[in-house]
N, C-alpha and C positions, 0 to 999 in steps of 0.2 A: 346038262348044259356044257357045251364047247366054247372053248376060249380062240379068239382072235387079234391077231394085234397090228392094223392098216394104218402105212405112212401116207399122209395126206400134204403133202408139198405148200399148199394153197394154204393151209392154216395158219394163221399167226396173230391174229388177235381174236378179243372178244367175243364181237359182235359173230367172226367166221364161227365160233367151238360154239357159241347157239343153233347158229346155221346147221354146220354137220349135225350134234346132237339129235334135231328137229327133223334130218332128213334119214337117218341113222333107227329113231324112233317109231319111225313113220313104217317101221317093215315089220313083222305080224314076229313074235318069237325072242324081239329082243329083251334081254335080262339085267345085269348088270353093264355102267355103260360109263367110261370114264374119257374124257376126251383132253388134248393136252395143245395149247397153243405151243409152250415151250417146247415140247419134242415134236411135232408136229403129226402125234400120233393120238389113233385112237383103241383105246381097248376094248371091246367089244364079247357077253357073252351071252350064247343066242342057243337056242333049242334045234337043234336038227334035224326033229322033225318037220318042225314049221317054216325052216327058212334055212339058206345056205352063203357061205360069206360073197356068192357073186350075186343074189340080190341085195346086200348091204352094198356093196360095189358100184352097182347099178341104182340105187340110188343115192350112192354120193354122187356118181358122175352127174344124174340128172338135176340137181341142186346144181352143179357145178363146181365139185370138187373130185377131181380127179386123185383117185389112187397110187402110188408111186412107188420107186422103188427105193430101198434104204440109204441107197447111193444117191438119191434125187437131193438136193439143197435146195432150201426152199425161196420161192420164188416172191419175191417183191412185187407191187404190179408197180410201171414207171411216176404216177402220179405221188405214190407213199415216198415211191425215191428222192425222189423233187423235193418232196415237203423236208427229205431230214437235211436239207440243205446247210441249213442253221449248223450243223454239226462241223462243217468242214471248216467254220472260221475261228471256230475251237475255245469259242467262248457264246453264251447263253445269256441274254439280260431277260429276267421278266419284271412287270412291275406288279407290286399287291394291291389290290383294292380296296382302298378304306374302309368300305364298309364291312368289310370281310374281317379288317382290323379291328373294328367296332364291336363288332357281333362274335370276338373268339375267346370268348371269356367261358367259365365252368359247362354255364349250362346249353354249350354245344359239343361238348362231351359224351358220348352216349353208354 
């Protein structure tokens, strides 16, 4: 097994490091497979017989994550920008939900 390690600019939550993961997986030889929204990096180790890091590549682009270079910072799309709106007025209210209040006693503990 050979080791890999692809900056993925696009990644930064969740729901994306399933996405990659799922398209990452999807290529015939992959091994162990750690994906990181924090770095926005994936590590990757794959059999070199069976496959080469430009079809891992190749199907990230095709998922639609694009591979990047170290230097790349990772890109926001504008609508996530928007939303952290809230952030610039430098104060945050939420309210709790009673029932939430209700129901957080031991046995939602797990």
């Amino acid at each position: 097994m050979e080791e890999t390690v692809l900056n993925i600019p696009l990644l930064w939550a969740d729901h994306h490091v399933l996405a990659v993961r799922g398209a990452i997986l999807s290529v015939e030889g992959i091994g162990k497979l750690e994906v990181s929204a924090l770095q926005h990096t994936a590590t990757i180790a794959y059999d070199p017989t069976k496959t080469a890091p430009e079809a891992i590549v190749a199907a990230l682009s095709q998922a639609g994550y694009a591979v990047g270079d170290d230097d790349d910072a990772p890109v926001v799309p504008p609508a996530v920008e928007a939303a952290r709106s809230w952030a610039a007025s430098g104060s945050r209210v939420t309210a709790t939900n009673p029932v939430d209040l209700a129901m957080s006693g031991d046995h939602r503990k797990y």
